[in-house]
DORO-44912 format. One line per field, with one value per residue (C-alpha): residue in one letter; chain; x negated, y, z. Coordinates in steps of 0.05 Angstrom, whole numbers. Last residue first. Layout:
type <- (A;...)
mol <- (A;...)
xx <- (X;...)
yy <- (Y;...)
zz <- (Z;...)
REM end
This chain:
type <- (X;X;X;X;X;X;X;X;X;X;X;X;X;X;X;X;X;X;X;X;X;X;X;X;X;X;X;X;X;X;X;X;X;X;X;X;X;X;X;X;X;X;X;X;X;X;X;X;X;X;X;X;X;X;X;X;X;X;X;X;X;X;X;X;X;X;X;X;X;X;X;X;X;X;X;X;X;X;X;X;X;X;X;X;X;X;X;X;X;X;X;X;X;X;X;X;X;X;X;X;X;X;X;X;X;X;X;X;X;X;X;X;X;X;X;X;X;X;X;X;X;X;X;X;X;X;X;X;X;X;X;X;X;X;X;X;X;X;X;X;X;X;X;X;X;X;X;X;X;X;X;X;X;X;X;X;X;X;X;X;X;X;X;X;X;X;X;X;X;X;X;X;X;X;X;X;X;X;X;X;X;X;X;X;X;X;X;X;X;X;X;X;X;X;X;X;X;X;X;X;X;X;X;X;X;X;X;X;X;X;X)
mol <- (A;A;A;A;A;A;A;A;A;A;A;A;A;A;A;A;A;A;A;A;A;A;A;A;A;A;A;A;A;A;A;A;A;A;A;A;A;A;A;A;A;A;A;A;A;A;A;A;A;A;A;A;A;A;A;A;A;A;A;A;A;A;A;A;A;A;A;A;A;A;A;A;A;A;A;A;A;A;A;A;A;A;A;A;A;A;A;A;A;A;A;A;A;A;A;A;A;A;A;A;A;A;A;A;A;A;A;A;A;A;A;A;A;A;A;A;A;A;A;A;A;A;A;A;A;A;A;A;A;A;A;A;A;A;A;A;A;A;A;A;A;A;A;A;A;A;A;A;A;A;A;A;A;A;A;A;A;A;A;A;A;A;A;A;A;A;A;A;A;A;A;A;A;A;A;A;A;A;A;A;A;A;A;A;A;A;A;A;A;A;A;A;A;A;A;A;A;A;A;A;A;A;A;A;A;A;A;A;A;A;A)
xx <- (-206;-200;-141;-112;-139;-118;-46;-50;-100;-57;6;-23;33;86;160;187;213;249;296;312;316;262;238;227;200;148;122;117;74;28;10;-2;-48;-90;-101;-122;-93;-101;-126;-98;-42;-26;-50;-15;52;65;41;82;150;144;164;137;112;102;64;13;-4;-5;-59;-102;-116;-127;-187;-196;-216;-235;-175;-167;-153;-107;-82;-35;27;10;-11;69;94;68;78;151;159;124;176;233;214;188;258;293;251;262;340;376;357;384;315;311;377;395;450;447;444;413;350;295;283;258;309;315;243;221;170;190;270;295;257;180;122;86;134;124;40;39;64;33;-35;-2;9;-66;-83;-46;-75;-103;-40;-9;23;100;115;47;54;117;98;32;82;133;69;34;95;80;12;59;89;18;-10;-64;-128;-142;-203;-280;-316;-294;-296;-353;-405;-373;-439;-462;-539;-559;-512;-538;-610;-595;-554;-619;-669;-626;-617;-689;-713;-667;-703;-772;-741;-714;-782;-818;-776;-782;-853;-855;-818;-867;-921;-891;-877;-931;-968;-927;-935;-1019;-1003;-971;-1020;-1078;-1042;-1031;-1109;-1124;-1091;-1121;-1186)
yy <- (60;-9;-37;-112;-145;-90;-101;-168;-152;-87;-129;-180;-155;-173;-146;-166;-239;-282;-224;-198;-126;-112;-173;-176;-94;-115;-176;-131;-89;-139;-161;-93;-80;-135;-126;-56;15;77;115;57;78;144;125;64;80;145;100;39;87;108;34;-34;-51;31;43;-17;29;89;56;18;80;115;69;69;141;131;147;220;251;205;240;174;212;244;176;141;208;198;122;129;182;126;78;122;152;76;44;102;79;-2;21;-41;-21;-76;-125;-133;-95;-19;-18;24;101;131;109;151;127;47;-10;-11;7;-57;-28;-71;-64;-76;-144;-152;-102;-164;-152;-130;-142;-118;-50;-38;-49;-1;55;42;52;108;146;206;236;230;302;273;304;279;202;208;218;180;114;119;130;77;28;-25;-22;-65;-120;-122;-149;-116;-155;-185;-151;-163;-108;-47;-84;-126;-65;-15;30;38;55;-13;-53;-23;-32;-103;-105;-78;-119;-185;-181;-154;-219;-257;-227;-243;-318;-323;-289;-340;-398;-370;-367;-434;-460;-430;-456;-537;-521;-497;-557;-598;-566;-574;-646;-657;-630;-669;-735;-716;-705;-762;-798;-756;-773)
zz <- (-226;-241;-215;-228;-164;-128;-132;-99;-49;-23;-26;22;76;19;39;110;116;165;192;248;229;291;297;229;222;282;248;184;217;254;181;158;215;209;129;151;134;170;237;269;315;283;210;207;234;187;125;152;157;80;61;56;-14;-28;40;31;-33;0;51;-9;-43;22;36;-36;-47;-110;-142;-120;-58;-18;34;51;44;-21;-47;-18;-45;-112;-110;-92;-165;-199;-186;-190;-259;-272;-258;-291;-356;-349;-345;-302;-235;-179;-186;-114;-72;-76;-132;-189;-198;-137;-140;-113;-35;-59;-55;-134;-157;-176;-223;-279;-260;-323;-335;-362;-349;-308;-250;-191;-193;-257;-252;-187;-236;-291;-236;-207;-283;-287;-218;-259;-279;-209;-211;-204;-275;-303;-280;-305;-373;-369;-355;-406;-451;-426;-422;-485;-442;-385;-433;-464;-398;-354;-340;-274;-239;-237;-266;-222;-156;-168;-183;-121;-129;-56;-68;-41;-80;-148;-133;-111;-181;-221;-186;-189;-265;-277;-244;-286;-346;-329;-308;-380;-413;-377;-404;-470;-472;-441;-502;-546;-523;-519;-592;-609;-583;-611;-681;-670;-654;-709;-751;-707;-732;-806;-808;-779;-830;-889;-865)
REM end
């Protein structure tokens, strides 16, 4: 008695068990389902779900400049556009050096040498920096930060210059990857050179925005 007894315990807690593992396995796939409902739901109302989830963080060495950053960002009328600042930030230069918004060769400096890395005052460098991107957005038409499609155009305009916004938009209505690449094949032939700022600049700064 007592044996058999000890046998159909055990085989009552295996049986509970086995229940309660397909309870959880059901409430798994239950809640998978819900996953895929709610981000199919998501994608088919236009809600950009990767692109504001899935970016690069931004360093300490470029937060030690949000208040540098807001300040100018406020005096050139770009208050909103911060964390696109911070993201052109990082893809220049991390928020380390003098220069950290490699402002140098860009229309604003007048104070130190025009060549990569010239500015030597991290706070000039993002008065010149930011006041570029103002224009560059301005430019563009950009009206507000998520209109990406001018987003991405001002920013293409900052790596290579005023002249590629003015290009872009009267021979292809704005910016592509395409289009930036057959732009700076036009500026090396033209300056014959070898290399014409960064024609991925767009994907390289973007990676770190969230808007």
């Amino acid at each position: 008695m007592n044996g058999g007894s000890a046998v159909s315990a055990s085989s009552i807690r295996r049986r509970k068990k086995r229940e309660k593992k397909r309870r959880r396995n059901r409430a798994i796939r239950i809640l998978v389902v819900i996953i895929l409902i709610l981000l199919g739901a998501t994608l088919a109302i236009g809600i950009p779900y990767s692109r504001n989830q899935l970016h690069l963080p931004i360093s300490s060495h470029v937060t030690d400049y949000e208040d540098t950053i807001n300040e100018y960002a406020k005096e050139y009328g770009i208050s909103e556009y911060t964390g696109l600042i911070e993201a052109v930030m990082m893809q220049e230069s991390k928020g380390r050096g003098n220069d950290p918004m490699q402002a140098a060769e860009g229309n604003y400096n007048t104070q130190y040498p025009k060549r990569p890395g010239g500015i030597q005052n991290p706070e000039y460098s993002i008065d010149c920096g930011v006041h570029q991107l103002a224009d560059a957005l301005e430019m563009a038409g950009c009206t507000g930060p998520e209109d990406q499609e001018k987003v991405m155009l001002a920013l293409q305009g900052y790596n290579f210059g005023d002249g590629y916004i003015t290009w872009a938009i009267e021979n292809y209505g704005g910016y592509s990857e395409e289009n930036a690449e057959e732009f700076a094949e036009l500026m090396k032939k033209s300056l014959k050179t070898n290399t014409y700022g960064d024609k991925h600049y767009v994907k390289h700064v973007m990676r770190y925005y969230s808007y």
